[in-house]
N, C-alpha and C positions, 0 to 999 in steps of 0.2 A: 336856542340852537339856530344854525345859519346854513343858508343854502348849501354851504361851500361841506356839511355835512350829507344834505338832504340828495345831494345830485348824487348820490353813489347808489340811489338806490334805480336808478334807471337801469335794467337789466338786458340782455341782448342773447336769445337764444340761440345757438350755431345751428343746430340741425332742427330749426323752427322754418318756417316759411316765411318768406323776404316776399317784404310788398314794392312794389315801383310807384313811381311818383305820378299821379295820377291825378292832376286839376280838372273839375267839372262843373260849370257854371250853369247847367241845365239844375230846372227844380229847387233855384237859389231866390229866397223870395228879397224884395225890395228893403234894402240898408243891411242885408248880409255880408258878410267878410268870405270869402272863400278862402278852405285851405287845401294844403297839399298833405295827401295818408304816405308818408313814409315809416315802414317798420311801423306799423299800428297807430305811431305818434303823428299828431296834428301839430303843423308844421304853417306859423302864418309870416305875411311881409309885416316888418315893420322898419322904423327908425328909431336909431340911437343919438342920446344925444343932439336933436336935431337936424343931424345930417351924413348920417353913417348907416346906409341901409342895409338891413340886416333880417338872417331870418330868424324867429323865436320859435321854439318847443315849448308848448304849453303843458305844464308840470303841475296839475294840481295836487300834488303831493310834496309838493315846495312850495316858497314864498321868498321872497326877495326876486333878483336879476343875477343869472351870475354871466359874466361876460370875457370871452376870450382877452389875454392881454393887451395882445393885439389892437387889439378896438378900445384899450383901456391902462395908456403903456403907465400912466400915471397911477396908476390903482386907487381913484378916486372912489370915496366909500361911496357914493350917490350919482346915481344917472338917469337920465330922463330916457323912455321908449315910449312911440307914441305906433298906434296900430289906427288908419283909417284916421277917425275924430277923436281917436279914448287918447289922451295923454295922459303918462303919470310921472310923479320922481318916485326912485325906488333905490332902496340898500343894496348894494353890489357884491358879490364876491368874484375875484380874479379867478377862470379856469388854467389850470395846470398846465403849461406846454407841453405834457406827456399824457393828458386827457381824452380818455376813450373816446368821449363826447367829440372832440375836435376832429378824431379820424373815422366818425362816423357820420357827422353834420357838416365838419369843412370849419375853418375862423370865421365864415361870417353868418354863425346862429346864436342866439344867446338862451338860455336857459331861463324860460320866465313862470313864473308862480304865480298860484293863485290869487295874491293880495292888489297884481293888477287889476283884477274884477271887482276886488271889496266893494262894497256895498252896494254890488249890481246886481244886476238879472241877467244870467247867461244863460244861452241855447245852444244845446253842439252838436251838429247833427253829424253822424259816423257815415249817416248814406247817401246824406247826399253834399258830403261835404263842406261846412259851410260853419261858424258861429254866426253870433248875432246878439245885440244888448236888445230886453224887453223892457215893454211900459209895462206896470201892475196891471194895466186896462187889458194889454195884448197878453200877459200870463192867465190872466183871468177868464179871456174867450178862448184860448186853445188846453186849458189843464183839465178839460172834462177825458176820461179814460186813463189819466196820468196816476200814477202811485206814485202817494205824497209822502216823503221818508224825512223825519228830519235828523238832523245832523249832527256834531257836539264839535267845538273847536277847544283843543284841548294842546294847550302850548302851540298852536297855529298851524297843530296834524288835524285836519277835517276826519273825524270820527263817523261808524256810523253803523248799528248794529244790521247782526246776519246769523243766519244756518247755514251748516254745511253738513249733510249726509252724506258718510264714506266710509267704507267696511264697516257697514255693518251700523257704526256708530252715531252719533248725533251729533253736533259739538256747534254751540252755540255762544256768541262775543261778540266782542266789537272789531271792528276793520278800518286802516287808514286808508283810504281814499288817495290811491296814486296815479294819475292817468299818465308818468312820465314811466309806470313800469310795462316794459313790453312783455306782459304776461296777464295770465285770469286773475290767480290767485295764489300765494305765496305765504304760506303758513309760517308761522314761529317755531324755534327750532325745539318747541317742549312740547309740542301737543301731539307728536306722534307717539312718543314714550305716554305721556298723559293717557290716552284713548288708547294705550295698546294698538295701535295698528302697524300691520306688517306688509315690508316692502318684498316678499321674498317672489312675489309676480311682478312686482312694479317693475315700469319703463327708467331707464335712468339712462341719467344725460347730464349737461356741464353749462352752467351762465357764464357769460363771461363780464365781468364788473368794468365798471369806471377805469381802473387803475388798470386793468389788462390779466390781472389773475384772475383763476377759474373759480368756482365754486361748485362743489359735487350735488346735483340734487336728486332725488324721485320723485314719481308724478304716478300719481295715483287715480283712478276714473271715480272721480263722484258721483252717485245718484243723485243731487241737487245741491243747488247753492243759490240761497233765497238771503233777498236784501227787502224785507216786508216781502210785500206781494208781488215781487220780480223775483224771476227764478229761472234759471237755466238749469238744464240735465245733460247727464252726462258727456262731463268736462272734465279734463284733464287739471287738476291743482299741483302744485309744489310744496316738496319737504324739502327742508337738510339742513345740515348738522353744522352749518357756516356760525362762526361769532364773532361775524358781525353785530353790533349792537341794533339792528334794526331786526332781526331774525330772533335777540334773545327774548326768553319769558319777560313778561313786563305786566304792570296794572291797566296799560292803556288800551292796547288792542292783541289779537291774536294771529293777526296775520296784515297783509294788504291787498287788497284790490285794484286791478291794473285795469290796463286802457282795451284787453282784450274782454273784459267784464261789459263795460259801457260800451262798445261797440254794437252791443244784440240791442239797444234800446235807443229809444230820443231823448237827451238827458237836458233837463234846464237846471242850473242852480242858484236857488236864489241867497244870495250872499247877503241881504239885508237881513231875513230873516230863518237863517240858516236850515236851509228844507230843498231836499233833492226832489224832482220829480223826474222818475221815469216811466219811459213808455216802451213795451216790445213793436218792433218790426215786427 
């Protein structure tokens, strides 16, 4: 499956809270990258192609590059982005001229995925803005207090089990790993009929998608939502009855984990050996 599917699932709440673009180089320790927090998503400088610069949305719930045409009139299947020292070549897909993405980034972002990290050690700090590649030696002196969670790469959706307690219920699975989604948590559309739970107090409200149509959801308050030993409370998750193929019942996971999840924590992931560590603020 290909970006040019995966990018639909970056989600945009209307009546959510809009963040401003906010760079802060204080508390950025030595060979950090700084980024900018727009809409929850981390937002860093790079270059395309060796000389078309450009910003990227770091989507680890994608993989490949997908890139306006603009910056790509040739629709070459391969393109190089380089952030800092990290260069990579990477598979391309062309964004849409009528691309949610483009009137909410601008033509010069490009949608980049996780497999730019492969076989790294990534650090992303939500508070104080910043990535940064580790040594084994440097994950090794700072993972003391860290919940060590590992991961499943399953078709190249980063996996990775959870609890969630909500009316009442329990309801336990796996989760795809999307930090391009501006939301907690976004359930599959069979687990609310599954668990019996009812929306008849839920808060309800509307995503509005990639392609500029709405999607009707509810949002329900959780008593917890635990990834191992990281756990937030009471938090708003999502339902609904969208079918889209990322929302329907499936073997592989039961919902997805967005960038508002990873936010409460300091997240390194090590992509050699597939193992998140998180830590709470």
């Amino acid at each position: 499956m290909r970006i040019s599917v995966v990018i639909l699932f970056i989600l945009w709440f209307i009546a959510g809270e809009t963040n401003s673009c906010n760079l802060s180089c204080d508390s950025i320790p030595k060979g950090a990258i700084p980024f900018i927090d727009f809409k929850n998503n981390v937002i860093l400088d790079g270059v395309l192609n060796d000389s078309i610069p450009m910003k990227a949305l770091l989507d680890i719930g994608t993989w490949g590059i997908a890139v306006p045409l603009q910056a790509n009139p040739d629709k070459r299947e391969y393109a190089t982005f380089q952030i800092n020292g990290l260069k990579k070549r990477m598979h391309t897909t062309p964004m849409a001229e009528n691309s949610q993405f483009l009137n909410w980034y601008g033509g010069h972002c490009v949608l980049l995925g996780w497999d730019f990290f492969d076989r790294r050690i990534l650090e992303i700090s939500y508070k104080d803005k910043y990535i940064r590649m580790l040594k084994q030696t440097e994950l090794d002196s700072m993972k003391s207090g860290y919940d060590s969670i590992p991961f499943q790469n399953r078709g190249r959706r980063l996996i990775v089990g959870g609890t969630v307690n909500v009316g009442s219920k329990r309801i336990e699975g796996n989760f795809w790993i999307d930090t391009g989604l501006n939301g907690l948590l976004f359930m599959t559309n069979n687990i609310a009929s599954q668990y019996g739970l009812i929306f008849d107090k839920s808060r309800k409200g509307r995503a509005k998608n990639m392609d500029s149509s709405l999607t009707e959801i509810n949002m329900l308050k959780a008593e917890s939502i635990s990834i191992s030993n990281s756990c937030l409370t009471d938090k708003d998750i999502i339902f609904t009855h969208s079918e889209w193929f990322v929302f329907k019942e499936n073997d592989i996971y039961i919902g997805l984990l967005g960038n508002q999840f990873f936010k409460n924590f300091s997240v390194v992931f090590d992509f050699r050996k597939n193992v998140l560590y998180l830590k709470a603020y």
